[in-house]
C-alpha positions as MATLAB code, in Angstrom:
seq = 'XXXXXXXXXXXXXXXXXXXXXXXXXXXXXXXXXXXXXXXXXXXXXXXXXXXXXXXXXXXXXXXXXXXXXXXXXXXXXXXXXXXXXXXXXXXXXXXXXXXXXXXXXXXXXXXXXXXXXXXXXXXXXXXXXXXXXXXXXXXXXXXXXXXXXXXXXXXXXXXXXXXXXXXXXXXXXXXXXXXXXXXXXXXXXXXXXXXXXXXXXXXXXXXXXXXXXXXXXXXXXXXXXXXXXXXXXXXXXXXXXXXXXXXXXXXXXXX';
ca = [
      -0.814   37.993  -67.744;
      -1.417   37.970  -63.878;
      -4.416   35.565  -63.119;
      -6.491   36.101  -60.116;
      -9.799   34.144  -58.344;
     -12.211   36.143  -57.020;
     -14.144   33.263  -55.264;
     -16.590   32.547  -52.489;
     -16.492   29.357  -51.146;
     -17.251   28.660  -47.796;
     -17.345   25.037  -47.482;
     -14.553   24.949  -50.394;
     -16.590   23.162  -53.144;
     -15.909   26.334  -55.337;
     -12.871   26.676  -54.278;
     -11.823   23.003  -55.603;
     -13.591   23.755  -59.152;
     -11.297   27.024  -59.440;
      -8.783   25.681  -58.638;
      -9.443   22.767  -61.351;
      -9.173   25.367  -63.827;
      -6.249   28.051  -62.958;
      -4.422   25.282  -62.097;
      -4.611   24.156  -65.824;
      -2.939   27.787  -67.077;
       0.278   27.105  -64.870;
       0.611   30.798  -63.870;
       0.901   32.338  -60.565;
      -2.578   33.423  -58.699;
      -3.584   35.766  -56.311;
      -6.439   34.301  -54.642;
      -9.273   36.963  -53.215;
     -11.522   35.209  -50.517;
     -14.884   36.580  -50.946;
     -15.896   35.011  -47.629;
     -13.667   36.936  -45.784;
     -15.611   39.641  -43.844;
     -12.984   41.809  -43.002;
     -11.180   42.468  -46.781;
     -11.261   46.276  -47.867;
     -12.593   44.838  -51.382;
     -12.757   48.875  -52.539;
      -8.838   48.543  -52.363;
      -8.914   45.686  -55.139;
      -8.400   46.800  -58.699;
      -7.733   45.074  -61.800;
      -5.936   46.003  -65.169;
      -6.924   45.306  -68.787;
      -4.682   42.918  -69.551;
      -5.071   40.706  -66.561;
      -7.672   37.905  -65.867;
      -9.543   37.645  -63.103;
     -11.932   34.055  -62.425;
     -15.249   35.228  -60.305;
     -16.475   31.902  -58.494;
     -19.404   31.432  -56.143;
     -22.024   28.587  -55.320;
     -25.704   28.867  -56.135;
     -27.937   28.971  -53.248;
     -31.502   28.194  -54.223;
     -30.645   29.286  -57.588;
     -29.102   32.440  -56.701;
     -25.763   34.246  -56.015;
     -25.222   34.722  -52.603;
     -26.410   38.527  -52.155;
     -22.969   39.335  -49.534;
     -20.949   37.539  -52.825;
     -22.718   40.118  -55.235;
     -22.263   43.156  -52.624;
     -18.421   42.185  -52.320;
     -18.027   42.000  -56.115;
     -19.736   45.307  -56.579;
     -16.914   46.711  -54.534;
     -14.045   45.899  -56.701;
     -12.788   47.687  -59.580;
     -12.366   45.934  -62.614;
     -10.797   47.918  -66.044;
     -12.795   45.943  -68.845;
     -10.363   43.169  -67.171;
     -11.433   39.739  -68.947;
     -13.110   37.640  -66.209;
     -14.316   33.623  -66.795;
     -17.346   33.477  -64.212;
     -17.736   30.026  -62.590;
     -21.059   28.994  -60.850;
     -20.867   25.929  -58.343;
     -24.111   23.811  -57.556;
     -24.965   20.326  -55.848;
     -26.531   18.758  -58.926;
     -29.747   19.896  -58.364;
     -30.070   23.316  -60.535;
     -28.436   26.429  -61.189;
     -31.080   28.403  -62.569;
     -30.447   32.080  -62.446;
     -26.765   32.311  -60.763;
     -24.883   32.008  -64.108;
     -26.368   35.508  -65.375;
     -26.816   36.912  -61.869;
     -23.154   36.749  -61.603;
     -22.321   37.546  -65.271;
     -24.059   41.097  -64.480;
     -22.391   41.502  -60.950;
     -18.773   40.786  -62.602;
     -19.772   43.336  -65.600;
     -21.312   46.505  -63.413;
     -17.854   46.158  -61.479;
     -15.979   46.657  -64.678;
     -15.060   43.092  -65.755;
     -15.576   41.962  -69.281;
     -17.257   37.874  -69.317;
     -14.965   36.046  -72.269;
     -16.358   32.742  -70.944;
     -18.866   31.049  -68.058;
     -18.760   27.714  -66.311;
     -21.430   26.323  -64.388;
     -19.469   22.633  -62.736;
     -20.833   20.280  -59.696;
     -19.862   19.941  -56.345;
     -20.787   18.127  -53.434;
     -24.113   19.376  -51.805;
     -23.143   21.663  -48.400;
     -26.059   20.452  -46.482;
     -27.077   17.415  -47.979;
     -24.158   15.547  -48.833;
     -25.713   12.460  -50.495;
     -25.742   14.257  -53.669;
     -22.778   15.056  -55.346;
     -20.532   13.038  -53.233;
     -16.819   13.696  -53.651;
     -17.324   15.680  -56.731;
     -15.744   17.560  -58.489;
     -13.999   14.105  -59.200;
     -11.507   13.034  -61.407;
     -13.612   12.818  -64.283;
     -15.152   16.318  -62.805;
     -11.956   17.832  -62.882;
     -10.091   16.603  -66.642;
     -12.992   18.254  -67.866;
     -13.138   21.315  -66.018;
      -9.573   21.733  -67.201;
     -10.549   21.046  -71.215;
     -13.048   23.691  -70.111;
      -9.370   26.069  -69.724;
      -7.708   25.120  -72.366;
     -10.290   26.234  -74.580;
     -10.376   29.408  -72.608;
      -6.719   29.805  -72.554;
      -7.257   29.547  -76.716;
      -9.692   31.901  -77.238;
      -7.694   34.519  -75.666;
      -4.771   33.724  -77.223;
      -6.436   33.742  -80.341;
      -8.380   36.590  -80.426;
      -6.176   39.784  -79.540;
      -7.814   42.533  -81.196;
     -10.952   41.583  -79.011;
     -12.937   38.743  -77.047;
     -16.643   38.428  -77.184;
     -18.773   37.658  -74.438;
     -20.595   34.817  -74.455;
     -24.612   34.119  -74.392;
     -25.333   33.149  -70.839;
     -28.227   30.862  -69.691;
     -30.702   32.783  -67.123;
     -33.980   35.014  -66.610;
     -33.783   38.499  -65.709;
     -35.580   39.412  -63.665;
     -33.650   36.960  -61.022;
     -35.975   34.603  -59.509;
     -36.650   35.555  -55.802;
     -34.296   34.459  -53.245;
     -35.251   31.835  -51.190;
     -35.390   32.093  -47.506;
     -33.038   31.234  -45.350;
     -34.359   28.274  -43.344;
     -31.443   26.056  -41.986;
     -29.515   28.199  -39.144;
     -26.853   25.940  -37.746;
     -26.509   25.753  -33.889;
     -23.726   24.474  -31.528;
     -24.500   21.498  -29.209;
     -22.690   20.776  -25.812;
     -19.582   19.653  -27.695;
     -18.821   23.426  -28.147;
     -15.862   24.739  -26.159;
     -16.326   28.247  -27.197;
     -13.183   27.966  -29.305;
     -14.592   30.796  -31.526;
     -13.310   29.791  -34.480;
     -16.860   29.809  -35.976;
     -17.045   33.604  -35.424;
     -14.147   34.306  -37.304;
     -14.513   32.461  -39.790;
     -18.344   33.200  -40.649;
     -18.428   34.848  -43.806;
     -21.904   36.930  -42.417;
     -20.543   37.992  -39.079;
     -23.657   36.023  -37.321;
     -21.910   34.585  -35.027;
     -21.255   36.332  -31.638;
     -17.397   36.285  -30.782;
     -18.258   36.972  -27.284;
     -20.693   34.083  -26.763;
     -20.490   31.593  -30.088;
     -23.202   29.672  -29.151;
     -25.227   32.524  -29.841;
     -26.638   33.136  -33.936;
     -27.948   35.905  -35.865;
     -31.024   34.586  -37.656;
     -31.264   37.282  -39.725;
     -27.558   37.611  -40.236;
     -27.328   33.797  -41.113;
     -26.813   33.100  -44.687;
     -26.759   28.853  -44.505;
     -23.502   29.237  -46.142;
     -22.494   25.849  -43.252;
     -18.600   27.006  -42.758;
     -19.075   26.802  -39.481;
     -20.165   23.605  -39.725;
     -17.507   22.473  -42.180;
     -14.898   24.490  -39.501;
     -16.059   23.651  -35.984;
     -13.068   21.231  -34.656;
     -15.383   19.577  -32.540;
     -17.803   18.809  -34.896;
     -20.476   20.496  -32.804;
     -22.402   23.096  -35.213;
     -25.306   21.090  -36.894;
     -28.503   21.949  -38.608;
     -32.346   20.414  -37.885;
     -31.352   16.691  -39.186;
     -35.743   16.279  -39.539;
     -35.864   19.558  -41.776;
     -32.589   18.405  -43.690;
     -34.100   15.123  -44.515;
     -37.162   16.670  -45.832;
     -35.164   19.331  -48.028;
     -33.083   16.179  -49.142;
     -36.561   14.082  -50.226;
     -38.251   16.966  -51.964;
     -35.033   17.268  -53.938;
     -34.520   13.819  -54.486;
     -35.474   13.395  -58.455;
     -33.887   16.195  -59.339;
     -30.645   15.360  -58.079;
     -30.337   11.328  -58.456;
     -28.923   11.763  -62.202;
     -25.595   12.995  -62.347;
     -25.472   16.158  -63.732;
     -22.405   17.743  -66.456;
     -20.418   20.511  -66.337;
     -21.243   22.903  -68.906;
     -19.263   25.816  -70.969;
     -20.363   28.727  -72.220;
     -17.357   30.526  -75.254;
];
């Protein structure tokens, strides 16, 4: 069985949960960044009898839309698939299902879904540090049980009943556009790295606003620390959240 992530994770929250599971199944991976703006993703195809984990954050309750468009690219083969959704303890909402019908329109089959915590990419009070230890001996009880049901059920695997609305709720907008200060060197590491192409690789200081998806890797990337958002329109985000996110929220299973 060759095991593969198919993940987006620019600030590498995700990429910490999937990891926390495929790491459980001790079996090579081939890992498939998602965020990766110049991949052929047309090229990738997947067989029936591997598995494939499709990872991404929620962002306002949503997949991000250039995560769906690069899934809808690759060609699955009724390949089994485990869909992970990654949120900052606030809500997932409709990313779960959103995702579960992105993996299965590019031929995947969903045996099992996983929605798991990690720490917030903008506001980093909530969610600190996780997935944590705790986070993480669960998210791999999550595998086992995985790794079970397909080993137990060879003449077919069922998909499971997946929280979420259809139709989606509407995307929200994007509102915090990170901008160098006068720490930049114009190293243009941002640019390369931005999973949108918004940044210009001639002059990096320079943003798309319309290209700009919040994802904050080029926050997360900048060496000198000098890509920030509006710290007054953070704080409000972070306040208007605040009762939603002070109790620690579980990871959850669906198999």
């Amino acid at each position: 069985m060759k095991v593969s992530q198919i993940i987006f994770s620019p600030t590498g929250g995700t990429k910490k949960v999937a990891d926390a599971i495929t790491n459980t199944w001790g079996l090579p991976v081939n890992k498939i960044d998602l965020s990766n703006a110049e991949t052929d993703y047309s090229s990738l195809s997947f067989e029936k009898d591997d598995i494939a984990l499709i990872a991404a954050p929620s962002f306002g309750g949503r997949v991000p839309s250039l995560a769906t468009q690069r899934i809808s690219n690759i060609h699955g083969s009724h390949t089994p698939c485990v869909i992970v959704c990654v949120y900052g303890n606030r809500a997932y909402e409709d990313t779960l299902i959103e995702l579960s019908d992105a993996a299965e329109k590019s031929g995947f089959q969903v045996i099992a879904a996983i929605a798991a915590i990690a720490e917030h990419s903008i506001m980093h009070q909530y969610a600190t540090g996780r997935p944590d230890t705790k986070d993480k001996k669960e998210l791999s009880g999550f595998a086992k049980k995985i790794s079970e049901k397909i080993n137990n059920n060879l003449t077919g695997l069922s998909t499971p009943q997946i929280p979420g609305n259809r139709p989606y709720k509407k995307a929200a907008g994007i509102g915090l556009i990170p901008k160098a200060d006068n720490n930049c060197t114009d190293c243009g590491l941002c640019a390369r790295q931005c999973p949108a192409q918004a940044i210009s690789k001639e002059n990096p200081k320079v943003t798309d606003s319309k290209k700009c998806i919040s994802c904050m890797r080029c926050v997360v990337q900048c060496p000198q620390s000098s890509r920030k958002v509006n710290g007054a329109m953070v704080s409000v985000a972070a306040l208007a959240m605040k009762k939603a996110c002070s109790t620690r929220k579980g990871n959850e299973l669906y198999i």
